[in-house]
N, C-alpha and C positions, 0 to 999 in steps of 0.2 A: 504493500500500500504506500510505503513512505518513497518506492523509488516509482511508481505512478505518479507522485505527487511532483517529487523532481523534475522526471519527464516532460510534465504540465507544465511547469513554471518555463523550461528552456526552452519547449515551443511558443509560449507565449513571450516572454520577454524577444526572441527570434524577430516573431513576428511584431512585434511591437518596434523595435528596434530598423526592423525594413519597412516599415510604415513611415518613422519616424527619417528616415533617408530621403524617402518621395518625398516627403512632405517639407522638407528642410530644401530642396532644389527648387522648390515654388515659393517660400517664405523670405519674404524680404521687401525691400520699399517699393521696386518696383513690381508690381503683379503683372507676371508670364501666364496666359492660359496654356493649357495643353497643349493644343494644334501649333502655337507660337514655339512653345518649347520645343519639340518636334523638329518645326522648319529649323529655328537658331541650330539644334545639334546637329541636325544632319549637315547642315552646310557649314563646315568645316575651313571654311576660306580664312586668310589673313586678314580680311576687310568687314567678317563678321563681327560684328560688334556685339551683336544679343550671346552668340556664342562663349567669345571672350569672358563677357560676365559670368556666364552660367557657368562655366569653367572655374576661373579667379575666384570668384564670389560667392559661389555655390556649391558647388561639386566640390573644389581645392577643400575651402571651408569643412563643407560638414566630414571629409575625412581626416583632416585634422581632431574636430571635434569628438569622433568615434575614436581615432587612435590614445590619443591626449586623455580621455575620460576612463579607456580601459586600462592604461599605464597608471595611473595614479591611483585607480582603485586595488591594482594589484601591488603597487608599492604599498598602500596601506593595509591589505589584508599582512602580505608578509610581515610586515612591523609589529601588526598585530602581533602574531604567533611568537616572534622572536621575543620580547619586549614583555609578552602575556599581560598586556593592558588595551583593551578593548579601545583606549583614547588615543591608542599612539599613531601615528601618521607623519608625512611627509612635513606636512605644515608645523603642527603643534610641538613636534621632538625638534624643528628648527633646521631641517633637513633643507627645505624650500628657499629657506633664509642664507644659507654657505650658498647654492647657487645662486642666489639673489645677487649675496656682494660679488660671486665671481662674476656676475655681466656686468655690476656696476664699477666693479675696478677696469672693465674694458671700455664701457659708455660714456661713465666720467672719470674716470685716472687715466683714462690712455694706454692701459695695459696692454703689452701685444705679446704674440709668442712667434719665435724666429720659423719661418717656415708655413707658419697659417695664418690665413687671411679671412676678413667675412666673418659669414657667424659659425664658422669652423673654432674661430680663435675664440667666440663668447660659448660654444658649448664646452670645448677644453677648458676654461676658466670657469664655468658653470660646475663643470663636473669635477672639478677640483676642488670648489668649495662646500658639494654635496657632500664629496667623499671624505674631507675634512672632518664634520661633523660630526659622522656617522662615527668616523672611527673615537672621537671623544664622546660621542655616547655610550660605543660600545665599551672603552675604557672606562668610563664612569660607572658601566653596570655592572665590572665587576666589585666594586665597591659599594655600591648604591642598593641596597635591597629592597627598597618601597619603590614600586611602581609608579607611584604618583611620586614621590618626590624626583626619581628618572624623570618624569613627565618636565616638574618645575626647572631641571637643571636644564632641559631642550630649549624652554621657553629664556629664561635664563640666557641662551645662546642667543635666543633671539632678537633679544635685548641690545646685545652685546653688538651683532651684526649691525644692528638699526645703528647704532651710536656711532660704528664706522663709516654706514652712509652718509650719515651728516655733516661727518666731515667730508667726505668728496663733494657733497652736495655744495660745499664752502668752495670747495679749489674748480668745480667745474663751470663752464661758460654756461646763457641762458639757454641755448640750442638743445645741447645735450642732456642738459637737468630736463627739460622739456620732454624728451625723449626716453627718456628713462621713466618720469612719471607715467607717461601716457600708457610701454610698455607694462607697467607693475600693477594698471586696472587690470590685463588680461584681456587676450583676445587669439578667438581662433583662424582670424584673415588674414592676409598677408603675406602666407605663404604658397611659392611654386616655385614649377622649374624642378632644379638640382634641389634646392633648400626643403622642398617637397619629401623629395626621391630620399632624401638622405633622414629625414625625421621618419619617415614608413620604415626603411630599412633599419636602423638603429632601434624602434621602438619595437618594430615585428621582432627582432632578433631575442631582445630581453624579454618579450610574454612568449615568444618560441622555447626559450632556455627554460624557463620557469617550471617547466610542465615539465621536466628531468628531475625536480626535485619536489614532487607534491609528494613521495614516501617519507623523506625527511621534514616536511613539513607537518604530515600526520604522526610522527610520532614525536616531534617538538614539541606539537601541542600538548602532549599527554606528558609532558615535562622532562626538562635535559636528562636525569639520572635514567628515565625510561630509553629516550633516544637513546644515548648512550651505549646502554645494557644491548639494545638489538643492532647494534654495529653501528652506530649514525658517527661520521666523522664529524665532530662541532665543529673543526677546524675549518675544515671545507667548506660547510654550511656556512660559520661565520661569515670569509670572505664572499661567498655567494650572495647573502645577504649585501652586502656592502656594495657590491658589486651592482649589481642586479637595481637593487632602489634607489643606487646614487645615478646611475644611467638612466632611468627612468625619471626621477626626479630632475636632474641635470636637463636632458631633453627638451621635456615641456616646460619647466622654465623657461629657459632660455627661449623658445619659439612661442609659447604661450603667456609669457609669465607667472608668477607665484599666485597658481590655481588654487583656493582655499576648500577648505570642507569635503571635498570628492575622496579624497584618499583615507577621512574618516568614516564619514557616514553610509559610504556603497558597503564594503564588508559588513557593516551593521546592521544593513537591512536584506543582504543576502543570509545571516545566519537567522534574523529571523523569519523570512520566508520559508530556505530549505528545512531549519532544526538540526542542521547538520554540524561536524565538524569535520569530515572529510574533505581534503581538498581535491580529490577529484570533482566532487561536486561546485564546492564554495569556489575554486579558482576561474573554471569557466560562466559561474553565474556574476560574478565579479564584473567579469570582461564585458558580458552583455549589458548589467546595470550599470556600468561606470559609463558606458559608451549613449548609452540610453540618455540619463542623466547630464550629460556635458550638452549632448544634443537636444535637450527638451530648452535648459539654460541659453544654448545659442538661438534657439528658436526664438525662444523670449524675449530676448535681445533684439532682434529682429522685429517681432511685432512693437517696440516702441520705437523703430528707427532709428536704432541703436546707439539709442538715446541713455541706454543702461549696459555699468561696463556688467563685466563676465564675472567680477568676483562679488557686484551684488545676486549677479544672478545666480553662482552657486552658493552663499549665504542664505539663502530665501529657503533653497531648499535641503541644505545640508543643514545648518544651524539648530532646527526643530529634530531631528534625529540625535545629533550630540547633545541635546539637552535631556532630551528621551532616553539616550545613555544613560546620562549622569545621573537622573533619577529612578532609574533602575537599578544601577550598581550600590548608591547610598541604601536603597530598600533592602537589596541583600546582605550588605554588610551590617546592617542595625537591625536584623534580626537574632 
């Protein structure tokens, strides 16, 4: 009955999710009918202009959005697991925040690296400063045994980052501060081309990997000494970890900027739909709600004329779910 129920949910979220694609190619300021959509794609010329959009603005768009929403949710489910704190994520451990300052040490300090150009050089710096973090959290946990106080030393981080922005924010011109703001609302446009090709292939690769390590991940959950006992290399895993979420995180950063709430709240509402804690199940249902959800947010965005950045929009709908956490987890513990 319980894998019926699964079954159900990954047809529907499937289909939900390919609804949610047509519907995001039509969604936007200007309104395409069908027949219209039709002619622009098919004619394929340099001089199409309806094309171009649908392309650029739409199509580009919402696969970002799909890729972008199911990377973060998967970075959040695994933090979950490692960390054994249902609150932990990209955002909140400060993970979002080391990639932050590595684009803003390239946007305003002028950071460059000998050999890369582009935003080759802001995901290297991105991912430098995801993978930073990560490894001073993971240092800290060996130390650190309250999960929530891990939690406050992420945030802690985060803190800390902010206060380095501020000063570049001091040393950089109007242009670039300009530009760095406008990237840190979030947003899923603006990318193609190579810059496309290169966030699908980096991002497939890390939810490709992932799924090599859903044995280790179910018996982590069941706790290190368990792993352990049935051969789980921590070691391996560790750097996996590290690995894996800082690429991930690193990524959509830098091409989306510091997406909030996705990489908390999708795992939360995936274990409570399946009741699962298999990750063969929770990893793929992840991918489809994260993807679902970044795409419902871009849509949103959309119908005010995008008039609303992307980190209100996943605020809106992430926020009531971590709140719903929180108050779940104090009822358990004060029993």
């Amino acid at each position: 009955m319980k894998q019926l129920k699964i079954i159900t949910w990954v047809l529907i979220l499937v289909i939900l999710l390919f609804g949610l694609i047509i519907g995001s190619l039509f969604a936007g300021e200007i309104n395409i009918d069908w027949q219209s959509f039709m002619d622009y794609f098919t004619n394929t010329t340099g001089s199409n202009i309806g094309y171009q959009y649908i392309i650029e603005n739409r199509l580009n768009r919402t696969i970002v959005a799909v890729f972008a929403g199911a990377a973060l949710s998967l970075a959040g489910l695994i933090l979950q697991v490692f960390f054994r704190n249902p609150l932990a994520g990209p955002g909140v451990l400060g993970i979002s925040s080391g990639a932050s300052l590595g684009v803003a040490a390239v946007v305003l300090g002028g950071l460059n690296f000998q050999g890369f150009t582009g935003y080759t050089t802001s995901v290297l710096a991105g991912f430098i400063g995801s993978f930073s973090v990560l490894m001073l959290l993971i240092l800290a946990s060996k130390y650190i045994r309250q999960s929530v106080t891990l939690l406050v030393f992420g945030l802690m981080i985060g803190f800390f980052t902010s206060a380095i922005l501020n000063v570049l924010y001091q040393w950089a011109d109007a242009e670039s501060t300009r530009e760095f703001v406008v990237w840190g609302l979030g947003s899923f446009e603006g990318i193609y081309g190579n810059a496309l090709l290169f966030f699908i292939v980096f991002v497939g690769v890390g939810i490709g990997v992932s799924f090599f390590f859903i044995k280790p991940l179910n018996a982590l959950a069941l706790g290190v000494e368990y792993a352990q006992t049935i051969g789980v290399n921590m070691r391996q895993l560790k750097w996996f970890i590290i690995v894996i979420t800082g690429l991930l995180t690193a990524i959509v950063t830098v091409f989306c900027g510091p997406i909030g709430f996705l990489g908390i709240a999708v795992p939360q509402l995936v274990r409570m739909l399946s009741r699962s804690q298999n990750h063969n199940v929770l990893l793929p249902l992840c991918l489809l709600l994260g993807a679902i959800l970044a795409l419902l947010s871009d849509i949103f965005i959309r119908v005010f004329d995008g008039n609303v950045p992307l980190n209100t929009a996943t605020s809106l709908l992430g926020a009531p779910i971590i709140v719903w956490t929180i108050i779940k987890m104090n009822k358990r513990f004060s029993i």
